[in-house]
C-alpha positions as CSV (number, residue, x, y, z in Angstrom):
1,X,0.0,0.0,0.0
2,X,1.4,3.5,-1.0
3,X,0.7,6.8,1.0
4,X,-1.6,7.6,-1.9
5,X,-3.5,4.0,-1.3
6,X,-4.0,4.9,2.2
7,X,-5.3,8.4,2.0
8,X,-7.7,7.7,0.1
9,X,-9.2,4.8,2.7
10,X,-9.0,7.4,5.5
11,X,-12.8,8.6,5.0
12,X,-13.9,5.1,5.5
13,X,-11.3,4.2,8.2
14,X,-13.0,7.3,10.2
15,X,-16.2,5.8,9.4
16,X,-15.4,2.0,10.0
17,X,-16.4,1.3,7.0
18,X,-13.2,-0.7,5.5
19,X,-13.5,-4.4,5.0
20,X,-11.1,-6.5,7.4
21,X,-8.4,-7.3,4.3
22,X,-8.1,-3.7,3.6
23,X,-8.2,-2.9,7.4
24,X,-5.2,-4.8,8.2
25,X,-3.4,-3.0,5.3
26,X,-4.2,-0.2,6.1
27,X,-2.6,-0.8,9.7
28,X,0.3,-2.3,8.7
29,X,1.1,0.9,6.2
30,X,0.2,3.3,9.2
31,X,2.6,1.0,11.5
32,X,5.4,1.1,9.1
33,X,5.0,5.2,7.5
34,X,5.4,7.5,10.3
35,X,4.1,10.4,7.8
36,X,0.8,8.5,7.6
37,X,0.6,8.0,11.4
38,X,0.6,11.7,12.1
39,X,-1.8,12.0,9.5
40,X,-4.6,9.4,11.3
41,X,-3.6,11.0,14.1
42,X,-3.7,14.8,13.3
43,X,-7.0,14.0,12.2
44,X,-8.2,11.9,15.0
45,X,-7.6,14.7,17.4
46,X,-9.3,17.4,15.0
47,X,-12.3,15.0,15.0
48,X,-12.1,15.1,19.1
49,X,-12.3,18.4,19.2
50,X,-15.0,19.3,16.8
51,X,-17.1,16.1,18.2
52,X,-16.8,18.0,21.8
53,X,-18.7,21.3,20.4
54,X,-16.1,23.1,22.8
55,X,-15.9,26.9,22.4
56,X,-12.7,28.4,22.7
57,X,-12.2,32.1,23.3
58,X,-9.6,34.1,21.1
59,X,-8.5,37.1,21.1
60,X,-9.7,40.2,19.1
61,X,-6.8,40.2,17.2
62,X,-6.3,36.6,16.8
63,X,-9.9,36.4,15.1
64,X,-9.1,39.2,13.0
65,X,-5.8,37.5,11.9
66,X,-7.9,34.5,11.2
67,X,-10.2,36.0,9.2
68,X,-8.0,37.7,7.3
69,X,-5.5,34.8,6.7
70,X,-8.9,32.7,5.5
71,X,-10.3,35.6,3.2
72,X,-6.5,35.9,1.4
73,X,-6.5,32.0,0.8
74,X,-10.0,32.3,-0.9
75,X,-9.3,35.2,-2.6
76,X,-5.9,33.2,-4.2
77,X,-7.8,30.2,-4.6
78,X,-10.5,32.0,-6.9
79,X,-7.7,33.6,-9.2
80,X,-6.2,30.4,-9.6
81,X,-9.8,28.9,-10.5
């Protein structure tokens, strides 16, 4: 299984949704490619936190950096488009 392989099974090894052949490949290709790892469990911990509804407060200026950071990536985005 190549990184590629295994990204595209993450969805359905989220959902549980993987049959047990694929499964174990899967596992074996996260045990042996530490990039992968930190992948599953990056976004393990980003589910975690948006499944605990938890509001965290910011700054002021931290939202407004935010914001603005999010508005110049869409606006870079659509010229590319």
């Amino acid at each position: 299984m190549t990184c590629t392989d295994f990204l595209s099974q993450l969805t359905d090894y989220f959902d549980g949704q993987i049959p047990p052949a694929l499964l174990e490949e899967v596992r074996t290709h996260m045990a042996e490619c530490h990039h992968c790892e930190v992948v599953v469990n990056t976004t393990r911990q980003t589910i975690e936190v948006y499944r605990g509804n938890e509001v965290y407060d910011v700054s002021d200026e931290f939202r407004e950096r935010l914001h603005s950071a999010i508005m110049a990536k869409c606006a870079g985005a659509r010229k590319r488009a």
